[in-house]
Structure formats: structure tokens, C-alpha cells
Backbone as JSON, one array per atom type, in Angstrom:
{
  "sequence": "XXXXXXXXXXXXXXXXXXXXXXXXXXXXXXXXXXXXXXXXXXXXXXXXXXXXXXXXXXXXXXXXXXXXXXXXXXXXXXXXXXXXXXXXXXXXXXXXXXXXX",
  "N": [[83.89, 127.92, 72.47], [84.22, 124.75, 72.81], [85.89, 122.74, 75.62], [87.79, 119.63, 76.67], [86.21, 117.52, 78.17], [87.74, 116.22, 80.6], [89.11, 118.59, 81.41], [87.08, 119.82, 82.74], [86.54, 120.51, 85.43], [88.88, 122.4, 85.67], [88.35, 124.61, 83.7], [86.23, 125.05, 84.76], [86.94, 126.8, 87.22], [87.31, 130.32, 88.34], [89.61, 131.21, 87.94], [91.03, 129.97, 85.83], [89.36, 129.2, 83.84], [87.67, 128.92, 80.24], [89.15, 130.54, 78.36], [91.82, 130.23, 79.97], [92.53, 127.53, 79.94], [93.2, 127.14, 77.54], [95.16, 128.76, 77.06], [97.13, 127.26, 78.53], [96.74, 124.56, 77.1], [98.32, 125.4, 74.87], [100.57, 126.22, 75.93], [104.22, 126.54, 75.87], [107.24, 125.13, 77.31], [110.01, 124.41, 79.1], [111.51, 121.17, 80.97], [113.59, 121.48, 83.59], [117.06, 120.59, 83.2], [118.6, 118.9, 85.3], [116.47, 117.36, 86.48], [115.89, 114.42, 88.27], [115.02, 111.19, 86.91], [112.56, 109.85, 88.39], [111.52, 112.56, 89.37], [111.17, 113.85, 86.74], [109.53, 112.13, 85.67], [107.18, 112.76, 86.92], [106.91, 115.03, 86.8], [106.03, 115.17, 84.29], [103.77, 113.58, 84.02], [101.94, 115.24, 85.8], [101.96, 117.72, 84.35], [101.13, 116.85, 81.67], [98.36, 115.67, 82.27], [97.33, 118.17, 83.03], [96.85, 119.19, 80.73], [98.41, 120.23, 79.38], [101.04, 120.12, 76.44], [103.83, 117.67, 75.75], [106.62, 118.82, 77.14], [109.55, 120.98, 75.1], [112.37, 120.5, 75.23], [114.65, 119.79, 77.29], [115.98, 122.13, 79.82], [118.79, 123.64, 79.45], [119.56, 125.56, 81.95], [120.57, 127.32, 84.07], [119.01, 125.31, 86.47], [117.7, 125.13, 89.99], [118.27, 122.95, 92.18], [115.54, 120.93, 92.81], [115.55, 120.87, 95.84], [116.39, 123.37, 96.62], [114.25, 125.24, 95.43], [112.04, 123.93, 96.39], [110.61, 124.98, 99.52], [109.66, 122.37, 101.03], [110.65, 120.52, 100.62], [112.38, 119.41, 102.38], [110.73, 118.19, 104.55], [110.11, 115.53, 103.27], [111.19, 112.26, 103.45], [111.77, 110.02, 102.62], [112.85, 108.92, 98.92], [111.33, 107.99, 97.38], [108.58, 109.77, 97.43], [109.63, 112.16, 97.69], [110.8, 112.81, 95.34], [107.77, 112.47, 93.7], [106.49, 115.17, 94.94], [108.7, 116.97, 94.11], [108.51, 116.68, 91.57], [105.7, 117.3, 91.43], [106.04, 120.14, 92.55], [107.57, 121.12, 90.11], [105.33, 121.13, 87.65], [103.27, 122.67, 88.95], [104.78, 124.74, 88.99], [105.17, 125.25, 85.84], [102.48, 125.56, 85.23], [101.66, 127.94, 86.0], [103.43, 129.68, 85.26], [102.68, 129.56, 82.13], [99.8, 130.03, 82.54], [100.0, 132.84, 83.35], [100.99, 134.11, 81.23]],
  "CA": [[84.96, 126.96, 72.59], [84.44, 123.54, 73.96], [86.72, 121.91, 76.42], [87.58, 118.73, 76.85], [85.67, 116.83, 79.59], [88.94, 115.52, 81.63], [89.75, 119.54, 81.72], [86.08, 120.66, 83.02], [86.81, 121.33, 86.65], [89.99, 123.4, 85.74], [87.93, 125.16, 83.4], [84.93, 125.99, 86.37], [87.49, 127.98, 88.0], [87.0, 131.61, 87.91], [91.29, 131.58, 87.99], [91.39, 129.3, 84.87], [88.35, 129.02, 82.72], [88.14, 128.12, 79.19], [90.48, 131.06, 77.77], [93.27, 129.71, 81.14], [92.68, 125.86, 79.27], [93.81, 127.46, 76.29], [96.84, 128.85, 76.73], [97.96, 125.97, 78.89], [97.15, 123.57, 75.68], [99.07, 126.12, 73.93], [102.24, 126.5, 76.41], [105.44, 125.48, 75.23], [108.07, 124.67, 78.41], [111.13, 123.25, 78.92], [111.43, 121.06, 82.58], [114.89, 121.82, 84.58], [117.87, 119.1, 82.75], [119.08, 118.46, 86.4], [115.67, 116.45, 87.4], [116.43, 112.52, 88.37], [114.28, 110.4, 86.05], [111.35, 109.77, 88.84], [111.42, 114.08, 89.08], [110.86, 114.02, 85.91], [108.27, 111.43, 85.16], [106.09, 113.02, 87.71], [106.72, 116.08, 86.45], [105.13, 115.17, 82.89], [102.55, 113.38, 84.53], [100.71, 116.54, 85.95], [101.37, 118.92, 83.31], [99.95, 116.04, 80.85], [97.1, 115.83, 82.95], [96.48, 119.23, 83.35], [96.78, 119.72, 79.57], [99.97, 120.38, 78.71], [101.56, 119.26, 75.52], [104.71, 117.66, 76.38], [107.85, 119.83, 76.94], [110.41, 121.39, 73.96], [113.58, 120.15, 75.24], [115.2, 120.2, 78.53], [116.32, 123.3, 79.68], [120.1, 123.78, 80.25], [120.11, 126.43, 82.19], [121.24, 126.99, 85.78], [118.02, 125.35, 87.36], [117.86, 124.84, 90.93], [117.68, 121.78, 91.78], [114.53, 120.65, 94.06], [115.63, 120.76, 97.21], [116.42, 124.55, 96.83], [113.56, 126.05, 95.21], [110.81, 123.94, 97.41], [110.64, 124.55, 100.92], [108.69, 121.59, 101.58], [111.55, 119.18, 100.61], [112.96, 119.01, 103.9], [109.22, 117.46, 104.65], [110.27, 114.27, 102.94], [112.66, 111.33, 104.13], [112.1, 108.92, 101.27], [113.17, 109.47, 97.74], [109.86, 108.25, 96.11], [107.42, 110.68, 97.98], [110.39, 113.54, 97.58], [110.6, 112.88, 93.44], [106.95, 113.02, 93.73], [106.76, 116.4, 95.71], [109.43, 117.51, 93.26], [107.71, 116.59, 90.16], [104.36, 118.32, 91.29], [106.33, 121.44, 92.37], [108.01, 121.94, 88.89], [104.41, 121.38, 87.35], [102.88, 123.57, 89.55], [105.65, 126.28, 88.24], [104.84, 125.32, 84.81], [101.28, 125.79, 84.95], [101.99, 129.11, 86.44], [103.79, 130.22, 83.49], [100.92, 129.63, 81.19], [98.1, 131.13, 83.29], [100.07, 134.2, 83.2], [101.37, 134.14, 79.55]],
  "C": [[84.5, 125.81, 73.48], [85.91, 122.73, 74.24], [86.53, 120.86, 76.54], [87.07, 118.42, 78.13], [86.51, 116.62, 80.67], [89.23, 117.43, 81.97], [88.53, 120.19, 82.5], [86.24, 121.02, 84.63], [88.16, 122.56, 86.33], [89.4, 124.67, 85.27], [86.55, 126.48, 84.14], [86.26, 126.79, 86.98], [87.91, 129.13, 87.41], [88.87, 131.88, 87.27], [91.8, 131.18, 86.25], [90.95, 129.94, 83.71], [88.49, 129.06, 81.35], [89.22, 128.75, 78.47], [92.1, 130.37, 78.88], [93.96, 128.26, 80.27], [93.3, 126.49, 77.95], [95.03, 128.01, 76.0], [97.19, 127.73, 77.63], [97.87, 124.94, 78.01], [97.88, 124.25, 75.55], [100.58, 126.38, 74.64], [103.21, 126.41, 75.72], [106.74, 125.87, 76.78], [109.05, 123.63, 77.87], [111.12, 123.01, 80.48], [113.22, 121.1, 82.48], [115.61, 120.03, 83.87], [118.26, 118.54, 83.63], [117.82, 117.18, 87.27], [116.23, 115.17, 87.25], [114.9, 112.44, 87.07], [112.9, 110.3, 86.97], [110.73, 111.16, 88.75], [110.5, 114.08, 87.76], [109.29, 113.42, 85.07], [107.37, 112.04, 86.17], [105.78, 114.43, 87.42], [105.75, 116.11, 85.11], [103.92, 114.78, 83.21], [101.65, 114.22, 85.03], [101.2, 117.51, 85.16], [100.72, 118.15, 82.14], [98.63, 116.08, 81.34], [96.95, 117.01, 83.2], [96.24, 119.86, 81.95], [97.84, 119.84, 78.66], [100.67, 119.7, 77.54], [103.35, 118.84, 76.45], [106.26, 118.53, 75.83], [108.5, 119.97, 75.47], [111.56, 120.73, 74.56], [113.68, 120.2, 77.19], [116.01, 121.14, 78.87], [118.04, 122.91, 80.1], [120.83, 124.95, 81.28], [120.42, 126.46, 83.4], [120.22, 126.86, 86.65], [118.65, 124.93, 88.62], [117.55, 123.44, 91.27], [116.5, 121.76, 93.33], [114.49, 120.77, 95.36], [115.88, 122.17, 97.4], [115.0, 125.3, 96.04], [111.68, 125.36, 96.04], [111.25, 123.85, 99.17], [110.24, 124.09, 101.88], [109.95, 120.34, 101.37], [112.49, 118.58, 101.17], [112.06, 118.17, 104.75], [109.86, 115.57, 104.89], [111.34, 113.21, 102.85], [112.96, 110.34, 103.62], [112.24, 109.78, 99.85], [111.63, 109.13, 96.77], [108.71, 109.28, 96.17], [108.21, 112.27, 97.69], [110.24, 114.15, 95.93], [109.25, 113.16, 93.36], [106.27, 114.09, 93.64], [107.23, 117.49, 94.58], [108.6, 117.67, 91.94], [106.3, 117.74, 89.99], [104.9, 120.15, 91.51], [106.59, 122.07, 91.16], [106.97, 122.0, 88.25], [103.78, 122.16, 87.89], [103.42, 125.07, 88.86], [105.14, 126.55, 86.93], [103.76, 125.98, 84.45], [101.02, 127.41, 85.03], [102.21, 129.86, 85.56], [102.92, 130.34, 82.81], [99.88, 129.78, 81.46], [98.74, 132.94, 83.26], [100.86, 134.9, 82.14], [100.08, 134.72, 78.95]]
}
């Protein structure tokens, strides 16, 4: 199997490697319907970049919203660095999912 080039460090890691790149192409996710619009765009932005096709829908289900499921988002005192924060946490989750799918 070759990997794409933009994915070859994810792939060097013993955690990932090229079967990890493959189910994260292959995921399928929905992000939390409660994110704001910056949330959100930052959220697509690193699971695009880490591979990710983009989401199935938006989930409706009873997500939390950001400020309860990171407990770093007491950290941040502006809203662009918080959406940020936010965005990479729910990618972070995502990715999660599909390394252990």
C-alpha cells in the first residue's frame, strides 16, 4: 500500500502506520450539531488534514458542548483561540474513533 506523501509522518508512527491511514481515509463521522461555525471550520480542517473524508451529517444527538467535554477551555479568554482549541479537540476525538475502529 502506498500512502500519500502529506500523510507520511502519521504513517511513521508505530500508533498509526499505513493500516491506522487506512481506516482513517475510510472513517465515516458525524461532528457535534451544537458547534459555532469557527468550531466547526477548525474542526474539518484537522480531520481533512489528517485524512479524513469529510463528515456524514451533523450529529443530533445530545453532544456536549465544548466547554464541558475539554478541560482546557477554561485556558482560553478569547473566542478565536477557544473555537480553535475546540475544533482540534473534536478532531482529536474523531481521529480516535478511527484508530480504534
Amino acid at each position: 500500500m502506498t500512502t500519500n506523501p502529506r500523510w507520511s509522518r502519521q504513517t511513521r508512527l508505530a500508533e498509526i502506520g499505513e493500516a491506522g491511514q487506512a481506516r482513517i481515509g475510510a472513517h465515516q463521522y458525524e461532528l457535534p450539531s451544537q458547534l459555532s461555525t469557527e468550531e466547526r471550520e477548525a474542526a474539518l480542517l484537522y480531520t481533512r488534514r489528517a485524512g479524513l473524508k469529510s463528515p456524514q451529517k451533523s450529529s443530533a444527538l445530545n453532544d456536549p458542548p465544548c466547554s464541558e467535554i475539554s478541560e482546557f477551555s477554561s485556558h482560553f479568554h478569547h473566542s478565536a483561540p477557544q473555537a480553535l482549541g475546540c475544533g482540534a479537540f473534536i478532531a482529536l476525538r474523531v481521529l480516535h474513533e478511527a484508530l480504534k475502529s
